[in-house]
C-alpha positions as CSV (number, residue, x, y, z in Angstrom):
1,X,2.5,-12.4,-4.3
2,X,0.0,-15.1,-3.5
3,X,2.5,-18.1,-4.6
4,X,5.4,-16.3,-3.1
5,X,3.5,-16.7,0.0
6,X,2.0,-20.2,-0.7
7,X,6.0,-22.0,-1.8
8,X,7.8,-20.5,1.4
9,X,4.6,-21.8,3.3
10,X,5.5,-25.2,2.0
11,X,9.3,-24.3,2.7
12,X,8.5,-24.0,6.5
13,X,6.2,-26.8,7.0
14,X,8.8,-29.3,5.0
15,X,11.5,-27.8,7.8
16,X,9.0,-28.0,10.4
17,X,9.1,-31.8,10.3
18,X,12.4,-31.8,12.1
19,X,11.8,-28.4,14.2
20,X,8.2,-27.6,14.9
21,X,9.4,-24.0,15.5
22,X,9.0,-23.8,11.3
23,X,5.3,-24.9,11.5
24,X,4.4,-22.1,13.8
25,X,6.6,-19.1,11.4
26,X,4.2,-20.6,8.4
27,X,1.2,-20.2,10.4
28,X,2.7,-17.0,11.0
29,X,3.2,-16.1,7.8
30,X,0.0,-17.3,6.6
31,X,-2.2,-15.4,9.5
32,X,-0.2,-12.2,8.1
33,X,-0.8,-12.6,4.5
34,X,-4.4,-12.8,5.1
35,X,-4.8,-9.9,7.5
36,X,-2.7,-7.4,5.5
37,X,-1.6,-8.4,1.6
38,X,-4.3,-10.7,0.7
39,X,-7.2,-8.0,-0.6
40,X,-6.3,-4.2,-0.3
41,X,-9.4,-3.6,-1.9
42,X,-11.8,-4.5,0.6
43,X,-9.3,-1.7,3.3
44,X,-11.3,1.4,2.9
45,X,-9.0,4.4,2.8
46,X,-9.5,7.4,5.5
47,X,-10.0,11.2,3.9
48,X,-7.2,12.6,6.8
49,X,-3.6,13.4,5.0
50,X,-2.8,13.0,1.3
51,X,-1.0,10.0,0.8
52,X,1.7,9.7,-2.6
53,X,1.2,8.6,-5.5
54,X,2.6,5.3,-5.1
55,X,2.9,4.7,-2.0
56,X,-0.7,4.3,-1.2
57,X,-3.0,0.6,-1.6
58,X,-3.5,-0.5,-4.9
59,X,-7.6,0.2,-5.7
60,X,-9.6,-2.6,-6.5
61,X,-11.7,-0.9,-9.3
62,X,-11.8,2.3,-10.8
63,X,-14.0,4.0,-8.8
64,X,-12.0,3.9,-5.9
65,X,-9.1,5.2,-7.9
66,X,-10.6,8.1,-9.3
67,X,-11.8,8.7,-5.4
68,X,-7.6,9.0,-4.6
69,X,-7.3,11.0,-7.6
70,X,-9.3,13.6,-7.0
71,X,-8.6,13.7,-3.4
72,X,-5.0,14.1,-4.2
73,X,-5.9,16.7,-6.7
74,X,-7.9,18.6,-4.1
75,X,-5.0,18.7,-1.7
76,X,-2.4,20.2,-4.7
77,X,-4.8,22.9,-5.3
78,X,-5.0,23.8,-2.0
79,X,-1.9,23.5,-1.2
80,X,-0.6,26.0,-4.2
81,X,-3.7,28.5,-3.3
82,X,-1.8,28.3,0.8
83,X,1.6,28.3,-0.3
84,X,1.7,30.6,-3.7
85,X,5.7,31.3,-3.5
86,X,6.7,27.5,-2.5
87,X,4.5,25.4,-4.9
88,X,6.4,28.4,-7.9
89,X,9.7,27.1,-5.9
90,X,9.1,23.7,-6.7
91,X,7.6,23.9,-10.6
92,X,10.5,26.1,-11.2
93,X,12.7,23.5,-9.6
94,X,10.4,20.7,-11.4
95,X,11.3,22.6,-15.3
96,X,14.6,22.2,-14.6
């Protein structure tokens, strides 16, 4: 990701020597790559709603992975001790 973000960083500063427009979109781009895809392991994740499977950050170590797992795990039980005859639905519908 990091040199996707470094080569079109070099793509808009090269344009931005005829349109100086370009310079600002690299800063741009550069100012969000930092903030929000540079290190998702330093984002500490909240204990609210269970997130997917994949759709949540990358951890940065183990620890923090086993953390999500559980938590997830935590929620399924609960949510097949609320919901007896839906969470039966869906394992029927999962066999299938």
């Amino acid at each position: 990701m990091g040199t996707i973000v470094i080569s079109g960083t070099v793509v808009l500063v090269v344009l931005g020597f005829g349109n100086h427009v370009w310079w600002l979109a690299a800063v741009a781009v550069l100012f969000l790559y930092m903030q929000y895809g540079h290190s998702t392991s330093s984002t500490s994740s909240s204990g609210g709603a269970p997130s997917g499977g994949a759709s949540g950050p990358v951890p940065g170590n183990y620890r923090a992975y086993r953390d999500r797992r559980d938590r997830q795990a935590k929620w399924e039980r609960r949510y097949r001790r609320e919901r007896p005859f839906e969470s039966r639905r869906q394992a029927r519908e999962k066999g299938k």
